[in-house]
Backbone as a printed PyTorch tensor [residue, N CA C, xyz], in Angstrom:
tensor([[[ 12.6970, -23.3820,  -3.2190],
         [ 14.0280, -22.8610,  -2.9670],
         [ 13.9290, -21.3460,  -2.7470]],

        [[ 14.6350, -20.9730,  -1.7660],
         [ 14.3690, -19.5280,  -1.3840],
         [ 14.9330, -18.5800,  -2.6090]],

        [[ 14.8050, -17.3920,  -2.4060],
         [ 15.8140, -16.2420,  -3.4340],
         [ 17.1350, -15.8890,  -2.5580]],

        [[ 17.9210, -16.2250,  -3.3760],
         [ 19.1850, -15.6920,  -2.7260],
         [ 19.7760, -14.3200,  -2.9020]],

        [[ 19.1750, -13.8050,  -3.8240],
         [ 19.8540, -12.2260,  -3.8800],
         [ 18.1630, -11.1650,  -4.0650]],

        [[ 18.3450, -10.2060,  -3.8130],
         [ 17.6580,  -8.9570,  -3.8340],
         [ 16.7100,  -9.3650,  -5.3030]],

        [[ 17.7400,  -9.4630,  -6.6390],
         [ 16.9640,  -9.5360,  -7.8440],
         [ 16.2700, -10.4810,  -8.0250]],

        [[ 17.1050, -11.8820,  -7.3590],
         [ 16.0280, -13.2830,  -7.6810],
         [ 15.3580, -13.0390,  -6.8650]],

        [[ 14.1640, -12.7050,  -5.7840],
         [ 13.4960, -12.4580,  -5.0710],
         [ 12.4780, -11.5990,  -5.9690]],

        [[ 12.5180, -10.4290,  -6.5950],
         [ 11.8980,  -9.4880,  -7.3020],
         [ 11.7120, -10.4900,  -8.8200]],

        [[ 12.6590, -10.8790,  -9.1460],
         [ 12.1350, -12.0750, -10.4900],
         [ 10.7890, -13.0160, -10.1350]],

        [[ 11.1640, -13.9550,  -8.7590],
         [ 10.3240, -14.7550,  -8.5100],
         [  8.7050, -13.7920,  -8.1900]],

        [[  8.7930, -12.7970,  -7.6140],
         [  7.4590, -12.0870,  -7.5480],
         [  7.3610, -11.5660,  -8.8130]],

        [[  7.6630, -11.2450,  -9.2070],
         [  7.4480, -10.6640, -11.1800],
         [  6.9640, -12.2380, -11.7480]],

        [[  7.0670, -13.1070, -11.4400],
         [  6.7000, -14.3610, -12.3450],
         [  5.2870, -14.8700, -11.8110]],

        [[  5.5070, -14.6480,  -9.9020],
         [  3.8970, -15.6360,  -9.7780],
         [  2.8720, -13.7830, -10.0180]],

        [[  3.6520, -13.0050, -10.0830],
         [  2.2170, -12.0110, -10.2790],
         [  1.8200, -12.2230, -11.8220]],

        [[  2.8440, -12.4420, -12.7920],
         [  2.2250, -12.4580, -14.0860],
         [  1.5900, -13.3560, -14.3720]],

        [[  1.7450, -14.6760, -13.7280],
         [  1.1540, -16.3350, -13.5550],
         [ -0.1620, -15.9770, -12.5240]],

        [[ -0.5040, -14.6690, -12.1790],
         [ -1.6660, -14.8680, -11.0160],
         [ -1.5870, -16.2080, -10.0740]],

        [[ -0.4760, -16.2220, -10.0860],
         [ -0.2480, -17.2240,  -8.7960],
         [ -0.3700, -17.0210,  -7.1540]],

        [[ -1.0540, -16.4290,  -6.6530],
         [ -1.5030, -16.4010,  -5.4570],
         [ -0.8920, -17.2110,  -4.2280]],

        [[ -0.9160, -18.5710,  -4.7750],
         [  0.1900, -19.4910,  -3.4550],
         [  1.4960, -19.2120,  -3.5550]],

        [[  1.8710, -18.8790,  -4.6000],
         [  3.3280, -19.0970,  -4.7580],
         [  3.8240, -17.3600,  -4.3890]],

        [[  2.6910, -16.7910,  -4.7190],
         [  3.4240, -15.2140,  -4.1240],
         [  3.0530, -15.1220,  -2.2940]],

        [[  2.2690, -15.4110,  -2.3460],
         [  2.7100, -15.4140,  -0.6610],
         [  3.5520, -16.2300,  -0.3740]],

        [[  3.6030, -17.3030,  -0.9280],
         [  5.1140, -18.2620,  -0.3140],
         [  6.2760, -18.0540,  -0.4100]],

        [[  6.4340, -16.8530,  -1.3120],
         [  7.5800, -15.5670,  -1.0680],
         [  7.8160, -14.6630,   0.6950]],

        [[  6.6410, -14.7090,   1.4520],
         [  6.6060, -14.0980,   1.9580],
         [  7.1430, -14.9990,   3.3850]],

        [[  7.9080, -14.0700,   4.6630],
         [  7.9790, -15.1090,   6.4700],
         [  6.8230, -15.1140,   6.1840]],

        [[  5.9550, -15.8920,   7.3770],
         [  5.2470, -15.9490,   8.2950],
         [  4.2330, -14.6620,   8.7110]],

        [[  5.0010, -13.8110,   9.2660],
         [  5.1660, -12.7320,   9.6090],
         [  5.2270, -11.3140,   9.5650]],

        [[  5.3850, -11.5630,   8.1520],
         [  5.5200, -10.4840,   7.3320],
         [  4.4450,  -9.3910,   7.2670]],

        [[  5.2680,  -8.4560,   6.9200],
         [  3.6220,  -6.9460,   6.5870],
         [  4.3120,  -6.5770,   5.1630]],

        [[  3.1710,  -6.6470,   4.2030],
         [  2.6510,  -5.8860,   2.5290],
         [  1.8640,  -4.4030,   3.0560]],

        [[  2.4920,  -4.0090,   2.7020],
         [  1.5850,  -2.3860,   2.1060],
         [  1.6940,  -2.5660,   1.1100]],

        [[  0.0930,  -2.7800,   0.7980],
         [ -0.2510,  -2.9850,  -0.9530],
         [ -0.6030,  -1.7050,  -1.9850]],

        [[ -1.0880,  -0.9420,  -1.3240],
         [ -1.5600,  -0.0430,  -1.3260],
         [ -1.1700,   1.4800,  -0.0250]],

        [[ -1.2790,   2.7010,  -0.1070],
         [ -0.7700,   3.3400,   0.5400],
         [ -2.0990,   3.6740,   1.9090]],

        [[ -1.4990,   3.3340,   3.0370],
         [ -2.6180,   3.0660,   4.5250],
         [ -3.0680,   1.9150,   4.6360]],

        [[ -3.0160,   1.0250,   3.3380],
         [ -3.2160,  -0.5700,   3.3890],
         [ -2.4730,  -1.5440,   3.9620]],

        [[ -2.3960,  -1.4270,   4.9240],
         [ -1.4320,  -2.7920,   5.2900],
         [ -2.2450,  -4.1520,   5.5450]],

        [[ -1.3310,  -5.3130,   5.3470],
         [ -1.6560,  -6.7920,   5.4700],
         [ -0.6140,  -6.9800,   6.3520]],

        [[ -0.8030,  -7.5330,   7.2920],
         [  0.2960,  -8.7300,   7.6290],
         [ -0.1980, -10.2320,   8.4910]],

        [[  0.8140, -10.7790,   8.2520],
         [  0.8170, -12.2380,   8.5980],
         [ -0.0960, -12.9190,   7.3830]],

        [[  0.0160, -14.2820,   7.1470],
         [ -0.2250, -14.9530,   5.5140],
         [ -1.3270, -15.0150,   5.7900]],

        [[ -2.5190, -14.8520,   6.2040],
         [ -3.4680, -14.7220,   5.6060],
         [ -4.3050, -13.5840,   5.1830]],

        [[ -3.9140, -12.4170,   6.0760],
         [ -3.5710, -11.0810,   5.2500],
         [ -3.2220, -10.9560,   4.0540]],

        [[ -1.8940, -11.2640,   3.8160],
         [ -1.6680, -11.1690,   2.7860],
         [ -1.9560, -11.7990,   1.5230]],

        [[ -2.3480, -12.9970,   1.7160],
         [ -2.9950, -13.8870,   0.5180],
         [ -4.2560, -12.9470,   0.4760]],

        [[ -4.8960, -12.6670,   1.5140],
         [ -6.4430, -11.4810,   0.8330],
         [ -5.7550, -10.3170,  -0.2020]],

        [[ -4.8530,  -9.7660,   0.5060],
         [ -4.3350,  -8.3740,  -0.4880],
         [ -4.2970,  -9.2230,  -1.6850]],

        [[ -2.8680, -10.1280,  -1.7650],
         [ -2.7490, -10.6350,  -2.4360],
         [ -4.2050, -10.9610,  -4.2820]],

        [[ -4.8230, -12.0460,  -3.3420],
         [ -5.7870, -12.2780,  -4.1420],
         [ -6.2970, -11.4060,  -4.7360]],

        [[ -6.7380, -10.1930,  -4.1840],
         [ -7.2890,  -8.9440,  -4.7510],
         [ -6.5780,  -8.3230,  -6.3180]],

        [[ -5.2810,  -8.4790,  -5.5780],
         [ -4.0600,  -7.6070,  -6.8270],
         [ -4.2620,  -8.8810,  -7.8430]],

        [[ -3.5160,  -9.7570,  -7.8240],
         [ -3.7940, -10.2380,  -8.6420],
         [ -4.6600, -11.3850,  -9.4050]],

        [[ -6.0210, -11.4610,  -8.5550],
         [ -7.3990, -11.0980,  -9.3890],
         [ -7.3520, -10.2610, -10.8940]],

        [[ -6.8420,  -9.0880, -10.2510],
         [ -7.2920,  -8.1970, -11.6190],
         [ -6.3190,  -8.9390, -13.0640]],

        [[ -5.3280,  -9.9080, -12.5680],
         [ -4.7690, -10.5720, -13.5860],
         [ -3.4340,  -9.5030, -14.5390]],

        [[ -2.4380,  -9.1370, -13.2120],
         [ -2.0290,  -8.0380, -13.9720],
         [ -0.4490,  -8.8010, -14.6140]],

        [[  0.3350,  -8.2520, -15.2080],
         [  1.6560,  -8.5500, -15.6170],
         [  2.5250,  -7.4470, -14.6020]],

        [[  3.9330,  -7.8530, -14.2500],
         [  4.5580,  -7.1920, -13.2000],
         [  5.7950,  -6.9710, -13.8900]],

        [[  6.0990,  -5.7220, -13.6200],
         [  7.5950,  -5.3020, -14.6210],
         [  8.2050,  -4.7590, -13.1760]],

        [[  9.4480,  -5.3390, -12.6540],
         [  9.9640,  -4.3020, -11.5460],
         [ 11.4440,  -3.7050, -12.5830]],

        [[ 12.1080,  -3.0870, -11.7780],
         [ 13.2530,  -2.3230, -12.2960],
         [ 14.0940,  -2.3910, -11.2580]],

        [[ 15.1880,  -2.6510, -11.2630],
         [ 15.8680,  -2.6720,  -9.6660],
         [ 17.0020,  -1.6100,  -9.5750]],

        [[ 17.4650,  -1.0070,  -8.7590],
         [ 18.6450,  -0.3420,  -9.3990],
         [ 19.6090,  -0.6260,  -7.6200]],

        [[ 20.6780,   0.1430,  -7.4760],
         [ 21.4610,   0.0530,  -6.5480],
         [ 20.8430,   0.1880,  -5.2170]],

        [[ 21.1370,  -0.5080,  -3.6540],
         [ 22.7590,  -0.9980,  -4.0890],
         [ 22.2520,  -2.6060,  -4.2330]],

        [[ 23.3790,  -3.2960,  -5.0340],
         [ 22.7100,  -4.7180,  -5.5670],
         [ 24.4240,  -5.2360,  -4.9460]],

        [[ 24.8090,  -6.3540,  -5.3320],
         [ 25.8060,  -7.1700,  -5.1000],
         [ 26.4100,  -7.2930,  -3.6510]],

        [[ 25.5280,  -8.6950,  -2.9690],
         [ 25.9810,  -8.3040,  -1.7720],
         [ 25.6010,  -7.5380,  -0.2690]],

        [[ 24.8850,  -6.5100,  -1.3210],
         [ 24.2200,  -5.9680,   0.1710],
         [ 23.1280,  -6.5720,   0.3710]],

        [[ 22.2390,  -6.5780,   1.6160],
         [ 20.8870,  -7.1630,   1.8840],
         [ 19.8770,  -6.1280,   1.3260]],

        [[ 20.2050,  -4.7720,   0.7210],
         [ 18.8160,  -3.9500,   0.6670],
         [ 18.7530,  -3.9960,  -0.6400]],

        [[ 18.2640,  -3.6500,  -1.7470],
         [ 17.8180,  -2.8080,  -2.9910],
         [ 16.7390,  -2.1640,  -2.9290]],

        [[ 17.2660,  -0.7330,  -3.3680],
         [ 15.7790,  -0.5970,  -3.9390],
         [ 14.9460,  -0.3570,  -5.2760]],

        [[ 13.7840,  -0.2760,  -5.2170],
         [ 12.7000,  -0.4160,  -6.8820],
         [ 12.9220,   0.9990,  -7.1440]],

        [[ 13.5080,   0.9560,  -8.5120],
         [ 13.2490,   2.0970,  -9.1120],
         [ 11.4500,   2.2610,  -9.2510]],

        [[ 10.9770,   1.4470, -10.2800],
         [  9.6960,   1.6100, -10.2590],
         [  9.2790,   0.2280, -10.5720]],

        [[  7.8680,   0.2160, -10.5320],
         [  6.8100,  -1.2130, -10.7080],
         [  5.8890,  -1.3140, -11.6690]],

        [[  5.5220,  -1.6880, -12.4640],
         [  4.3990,  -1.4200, -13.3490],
         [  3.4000,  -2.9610, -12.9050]],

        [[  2.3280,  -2.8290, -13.2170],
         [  1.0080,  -3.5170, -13.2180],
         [  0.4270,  -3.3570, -14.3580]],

        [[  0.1930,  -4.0790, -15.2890],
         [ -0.8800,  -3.9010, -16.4200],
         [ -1.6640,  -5.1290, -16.0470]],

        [[ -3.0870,  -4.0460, -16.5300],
         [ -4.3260,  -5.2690, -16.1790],
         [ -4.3370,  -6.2690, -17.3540]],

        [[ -4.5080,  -7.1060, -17.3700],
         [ -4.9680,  -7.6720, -18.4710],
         [ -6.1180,  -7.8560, -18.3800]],

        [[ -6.9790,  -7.8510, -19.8140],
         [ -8.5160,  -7.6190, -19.7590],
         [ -8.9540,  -8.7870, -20.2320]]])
């Protein structure tokens, strides 16, 4: 089932990154799509991105996003901030 708002979208990637779920976070993603995973890093199209992907969370991290305005309704939000902790 897709995400219908800005936050369930950022929940569902906060869950398969803490699950190191790899299929299920690219299956967040079109087709089509471009990840900048990193800054000059770009991926796009899914098998791009399942490599970034795999890489990030390889390291097995937990994902905290923060969301702030504008939310209700509009199509954009943006991340206050992101955290990654590795787990060792």
């Amino acid at each position: 089932m897709p995400a219908r708002t800005p936050e369930e979208l950022l929940q569902r990637i906060a869950e398969t990154f803490s699950a190191h779920d790899v299929e299920g976070a690219v299956a967040l993603y079109e087709p089509n799509a471009t990840l900048v995973h990193q800054p000059g890093q770009v991926a796009t199209e899914t098998e791009a991105i399942r490599e970034a992907l795999g890489g990030l969370l390889g390291m097995r991290p937990t994902a905290v996003f923060i969301v702030i305005g504008p939310v209700g309704g509009c199509e954009t939000s943006m991340i206050r901030s992101h955290t990654f902790h590795e787990q060792l």
